[in-house]
Steps between C-alpha positions, in 0.01 A plus 500: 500500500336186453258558804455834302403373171288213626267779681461692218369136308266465816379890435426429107298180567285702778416786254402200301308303746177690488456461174565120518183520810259674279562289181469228682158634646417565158527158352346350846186695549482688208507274194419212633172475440373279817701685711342857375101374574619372833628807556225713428213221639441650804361820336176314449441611833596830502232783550610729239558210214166374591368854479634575157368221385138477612445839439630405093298242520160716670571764223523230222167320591295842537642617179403153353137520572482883441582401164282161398272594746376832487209468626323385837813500691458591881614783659707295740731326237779670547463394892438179396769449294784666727372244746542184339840571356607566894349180549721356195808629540482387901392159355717141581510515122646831429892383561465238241387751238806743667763199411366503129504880423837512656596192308394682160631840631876351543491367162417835336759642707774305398415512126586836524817537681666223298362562158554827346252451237191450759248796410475767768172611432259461772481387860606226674158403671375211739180350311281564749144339309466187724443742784276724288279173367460363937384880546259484232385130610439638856244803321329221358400380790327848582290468174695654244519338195857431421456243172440697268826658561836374265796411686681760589882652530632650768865599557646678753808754428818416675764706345564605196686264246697772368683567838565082511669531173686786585685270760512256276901617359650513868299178534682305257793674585519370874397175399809439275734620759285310830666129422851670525499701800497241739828373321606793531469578866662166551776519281616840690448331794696201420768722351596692819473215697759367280703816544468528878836368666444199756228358637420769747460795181323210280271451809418863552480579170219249452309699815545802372375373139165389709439781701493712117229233420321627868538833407354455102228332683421772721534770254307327254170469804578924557467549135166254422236757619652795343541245185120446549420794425649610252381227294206567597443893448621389162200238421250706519174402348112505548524289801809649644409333838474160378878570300649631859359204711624232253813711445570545899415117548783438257747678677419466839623117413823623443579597835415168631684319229844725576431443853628162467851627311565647913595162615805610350557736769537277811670225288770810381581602896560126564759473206679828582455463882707131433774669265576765795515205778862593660751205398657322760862610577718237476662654840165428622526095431653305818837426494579174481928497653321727810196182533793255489721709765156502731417090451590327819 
């Protein structure tokens, strides 16, 4: 009965355990703001961020000059233009300017899931006008006359903030509950360990309690592409293919990050494998009157 009850502690904490992996993935990559831009770095060199973005930033710079300058623009502008932004965006420099828009884009982000008075109107965007003024630079060079234009916005549609702020109430919600679950998962734990009779059930118990945490873990890595997106589907937005990279990049660390909780596994066997070691009979110990009868 004991045995009995101390499983069915064991059970509840591994229904729990996923969540415990997520929120923790949540306040580790997510929030943290360091730990979000290093996530997300290596997109500077991705083909299709670097696409999106020169081709923003080739559209901005023709648009630019259509409009200040009207007049005696080559045919071969548009070619122009498409060319140096390539040439920007596969710059040393572009990662740099990467780190910064991702920098501004995480604070936006959070300001809306954690305060529900943050306006929804608009788009999250990465300010994309350093990239538009080097393109514009580079025409000069070919003999356009760039002074005489003003300095110039350029922002480049993400998602939507709406859909942010419509996450924002399950947000806030996880977030209060995230610093107990942990506690939680331990305090079952710790419960039916307590519960467990001898050394041997405590033993086991505390295997079977880590291969739940194994099993969270490798739920939680089945469930992070379908997770993916979902979330992403649901962004939506003018640049839908910058929102699913960024959004897949965020996700994909998951799976690494719960791929660490499977140490559990191996470390669970050992524990379990030790509480079913076969005791040693006491039949089996020598007898000392027959050793005496034997000495010479």
């Amino acid at each position: 009965m004991r045995f009995t009850t101390a499983v069915l502690l064991v059970l509840v904490a591994t229904v729990v355990a996923p969540f415990v992996i997520a929120t923790a993935w949540l306040n580790a990559k997510v929030e943290d703001q360091q730990e979000y831009v290093a996530t997300v770095a290596p997109l500077a060199t991705d083909p299709d961020v670097q696409r999106v973005l020169a081709d923003a930033a080739a559209t901005g710079a023709v648009a630019a000059l259509q409009t200040h300058i009207p007049v005696g623009l080559p045919d071969a502008v548009t070619q122009w233009a498409r060319t140096a932004a390539t040439e920007v965006v596969e710059s040393p420099d572009f990662p740099e300017f990467w780190t910064k828009a991702n920098d501004d884009l995480h604070h936006d982000v959070m300001v809306l899931l954690e305060d529900p008075d943050a306006s929804p109107d608009g788009n999250l965007t990465v300010d994309a006008a350093p990239l538009l003024a080097q393109v514009l630079l580079m025409l000069e060079e070919r003999g356009i006359p760039i002074a005489r234009l003003p300095s110039l916005p350029l922002e480049v549609a993400v998602a939507p903030r709406s859909r942010v702020a419509d996450a924002g109430p399950a947000y806030r919600s996880a977030d209060r509950v995230a610093g107990w679950l942990p506690f939680v998962w331990a305090g079952l734990v710790g419960l039916a360990i307590l519960v467990a009779a001898g050394w041997r059930g405590r033993v086991r118990i505390a295997g079977l309690a880590l291969l739940g945490v194994a099993a969270a873990a490798a739920l939680v890595r089945l469930a992070t592409d379908p997770v993916g997106e979902f979330v992403a589907d649901r962004i939506g937005s003018q640049q839908q293919e910058m929102a699913r990279i960024m959004v897949d990049t965020m996700t994909g660390s998951l799976s690494p990050y719960a791929k660490g909780f499977l140490l559990a596994l191996p470390v669970g066997l050992v524990l379990i494998g030790l509480s079913l070691w076969p005791r040693r009979r006491h039949d089996d110990m020598p007898n000392s009157d027959a050793w005496d009868a034997q000495a010479p």
